[in-house]
C-alpha positions as CSV (number, residue, x, y, z in Angstrom):
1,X,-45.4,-66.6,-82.0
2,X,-45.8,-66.8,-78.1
3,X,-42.9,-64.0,-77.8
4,X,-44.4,-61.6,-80.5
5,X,-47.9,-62.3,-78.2
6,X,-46.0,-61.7,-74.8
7,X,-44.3,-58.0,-76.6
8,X,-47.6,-56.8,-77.8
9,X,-49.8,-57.5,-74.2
10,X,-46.6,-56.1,-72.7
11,X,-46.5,-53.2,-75.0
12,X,-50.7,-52.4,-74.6
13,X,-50.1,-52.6,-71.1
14,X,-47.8,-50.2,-70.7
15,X,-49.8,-47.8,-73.0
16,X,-52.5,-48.5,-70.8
17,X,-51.0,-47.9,-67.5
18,X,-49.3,-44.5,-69.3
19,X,-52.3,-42.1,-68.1
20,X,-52.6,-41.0,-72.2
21,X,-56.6,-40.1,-73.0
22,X,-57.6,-39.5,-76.2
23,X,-58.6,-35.7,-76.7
24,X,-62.2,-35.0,-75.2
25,X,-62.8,-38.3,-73.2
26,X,-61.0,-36.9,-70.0
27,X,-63.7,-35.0,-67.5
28,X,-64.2,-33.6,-64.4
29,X,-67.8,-33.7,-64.1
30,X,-69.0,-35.4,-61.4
31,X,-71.3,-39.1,-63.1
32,X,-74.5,-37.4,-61.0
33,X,-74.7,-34.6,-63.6
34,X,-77.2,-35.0,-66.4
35,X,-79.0,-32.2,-66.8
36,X,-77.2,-28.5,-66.9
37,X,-79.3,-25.4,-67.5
38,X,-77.7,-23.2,-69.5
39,X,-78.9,-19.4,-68.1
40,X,-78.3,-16.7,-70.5
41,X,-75.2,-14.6,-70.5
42,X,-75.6,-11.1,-68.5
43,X,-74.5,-8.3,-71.0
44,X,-72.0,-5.6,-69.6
45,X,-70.7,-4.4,-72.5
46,X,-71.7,-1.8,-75.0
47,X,-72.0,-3.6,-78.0
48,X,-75.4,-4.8,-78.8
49,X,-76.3,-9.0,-79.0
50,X,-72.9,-10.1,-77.9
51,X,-74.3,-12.2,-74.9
52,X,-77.1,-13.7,-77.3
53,X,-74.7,-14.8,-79.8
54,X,-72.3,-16.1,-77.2
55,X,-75.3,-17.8,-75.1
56,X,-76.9,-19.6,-78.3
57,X,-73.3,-20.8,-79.6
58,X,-72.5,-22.3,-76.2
59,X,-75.9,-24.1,-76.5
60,X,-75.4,-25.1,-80.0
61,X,-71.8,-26.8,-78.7
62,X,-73.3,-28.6,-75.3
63,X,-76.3,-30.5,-77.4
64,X,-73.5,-31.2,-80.0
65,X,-71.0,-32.6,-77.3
66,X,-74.2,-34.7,-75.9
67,X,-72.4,-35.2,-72.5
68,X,-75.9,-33.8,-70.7
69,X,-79.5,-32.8,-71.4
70,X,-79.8,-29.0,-71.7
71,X,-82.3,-27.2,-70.2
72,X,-82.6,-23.1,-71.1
73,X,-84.4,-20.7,-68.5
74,X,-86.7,-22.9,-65.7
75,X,-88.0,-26.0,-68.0
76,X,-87.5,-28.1,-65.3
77,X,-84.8,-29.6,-62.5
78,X,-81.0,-29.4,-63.3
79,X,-78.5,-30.8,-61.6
80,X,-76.0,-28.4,-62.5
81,X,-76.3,-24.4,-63.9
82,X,-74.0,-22.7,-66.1
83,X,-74.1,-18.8,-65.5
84,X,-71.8,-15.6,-66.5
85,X,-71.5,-12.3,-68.4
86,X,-69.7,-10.9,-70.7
87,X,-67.5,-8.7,-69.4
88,X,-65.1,-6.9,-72.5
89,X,-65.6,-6.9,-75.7
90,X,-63.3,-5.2,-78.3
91,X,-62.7,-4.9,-81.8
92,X,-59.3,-3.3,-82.9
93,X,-58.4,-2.8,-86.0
94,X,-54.5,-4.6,-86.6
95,X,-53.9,-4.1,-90.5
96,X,-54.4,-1.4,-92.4
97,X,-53.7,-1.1,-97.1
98,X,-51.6,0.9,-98.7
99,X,-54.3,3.9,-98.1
100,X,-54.5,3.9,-94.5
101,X,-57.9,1.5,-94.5
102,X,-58.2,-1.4,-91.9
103,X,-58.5,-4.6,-93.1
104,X,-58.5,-7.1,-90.6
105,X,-59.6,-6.6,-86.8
106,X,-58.8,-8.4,-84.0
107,X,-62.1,-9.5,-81.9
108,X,-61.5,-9.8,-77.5
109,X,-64.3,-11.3,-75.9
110,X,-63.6,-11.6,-72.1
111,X,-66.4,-14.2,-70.6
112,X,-67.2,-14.1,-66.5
113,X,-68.9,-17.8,-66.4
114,X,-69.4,-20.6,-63.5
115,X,-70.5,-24.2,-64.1
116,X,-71.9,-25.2,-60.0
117,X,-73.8,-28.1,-58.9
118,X,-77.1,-27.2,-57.8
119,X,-77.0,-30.5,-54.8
120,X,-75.0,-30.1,-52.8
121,X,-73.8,-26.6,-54.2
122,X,-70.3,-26.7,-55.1
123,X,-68.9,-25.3,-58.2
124,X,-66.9,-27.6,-60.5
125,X,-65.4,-24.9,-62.8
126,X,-65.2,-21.1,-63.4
127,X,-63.2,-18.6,-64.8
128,X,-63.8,-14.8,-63.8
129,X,-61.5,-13.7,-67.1
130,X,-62.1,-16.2,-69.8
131,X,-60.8,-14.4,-72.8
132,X,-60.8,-15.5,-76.4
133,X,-59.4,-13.9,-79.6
134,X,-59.9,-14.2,-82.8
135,X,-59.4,-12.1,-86.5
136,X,-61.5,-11.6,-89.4
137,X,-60.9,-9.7,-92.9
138,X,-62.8,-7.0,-94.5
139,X,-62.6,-7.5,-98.3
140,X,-63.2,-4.7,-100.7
141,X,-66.0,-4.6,-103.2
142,X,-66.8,-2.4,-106.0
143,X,-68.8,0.1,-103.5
144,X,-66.1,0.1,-101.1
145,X,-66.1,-1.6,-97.8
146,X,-69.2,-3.3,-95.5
147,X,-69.7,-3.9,-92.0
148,X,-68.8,-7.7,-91.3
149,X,-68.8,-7.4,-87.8
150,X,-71.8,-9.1,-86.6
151,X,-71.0,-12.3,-89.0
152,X,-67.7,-12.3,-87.5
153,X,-69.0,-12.1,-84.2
154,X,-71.0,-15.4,-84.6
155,X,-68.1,-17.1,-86.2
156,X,-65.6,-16.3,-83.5
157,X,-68.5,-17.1,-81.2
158,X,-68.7,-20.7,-82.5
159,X,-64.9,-20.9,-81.6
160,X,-65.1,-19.9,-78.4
161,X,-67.8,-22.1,-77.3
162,X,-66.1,-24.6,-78.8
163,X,-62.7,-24.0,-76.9
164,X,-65.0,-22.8,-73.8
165,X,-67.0,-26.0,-73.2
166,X,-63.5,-28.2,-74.1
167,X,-62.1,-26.0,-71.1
168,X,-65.1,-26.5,-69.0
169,X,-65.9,-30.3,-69.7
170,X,-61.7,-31.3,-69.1
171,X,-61.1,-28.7,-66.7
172,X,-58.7,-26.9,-67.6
């Protein structure tokens, strides 16, 4: 019993000593931060709403992360801003049916975005060419085919906040 006791605490301790994390706990956030304001994203791009779609689904993935309190314009003190544009965005068309119609497109977002410290100012993470992809179908209906783009927007926009924030909370 004493020797199955003495493998397992040596076993755990190992493990322990290892450096493994589970996915999501590791951070480079300096403990000070609490409250990051989240400024909206600058639009440089031609198609309309991007950086409204992309600024609300990084919102939506901070408050569901709960790692700070989020603050949106000047509602107060932050210790810490998040700030960008988008730079690119693109929709190409990558397969086409049997009559020469496109039926899924490929959606590139590139993202300009800084997370900084607002005391002492020092920033903890940016990325000048954050780029995310994603695909989405058209399907074909009786009166031929509609435009999903927006709705595919805000679903590849969940996705890259999602990724984004995991990026910006582990540092990567």
């Amino acid at each position: 019993m004493r020797a199955r006791l003495a493998i397992l605490l040596l076993t755990a301790g190992l493990f322990a000593g290892c450096g493994y994390r589970l996915v999501g706990t590791a951070s480079n956030i300096p403990e000070g931060i609490r409250v990051v304001r989240l400024d909206p994203l600058e639009n440089r791009t031609s198609r309309v709403q991007v950086e409204q779609i992309l600024t609300r689904a990084l919102a939506d993935e901070l408050v569901a992360r709960r790692r700070f309190e989020i603050l949106t314009g000047d509602e107060g003190a932050a210790d810490a801003v998040i700030a960008g544009g988008v730079s690119a965005f693109n929709v190409r068309p990558v397969t086409y049916d049997n009559q020469g119609r496109a039926t899924e497109y490929e959606i590139l977002i590139t993202v300009q975005v800084a997370f900084r410290q607002l005391s002492p100012e020092v920033v903890i993470w940016e990325n000048d060419r954050y780029q995310f992809r994603d695909s989405y179908r058209l399907e074909a209906s009786e009166l031929g085919y509609f435009d999903r783009e927006t709705p595919a927007i805000e679903a590849t926009a969940r996705k890259f906040a999602e990724t984004m924030v995991t990026d910006l909370l582990e540092g990567f």
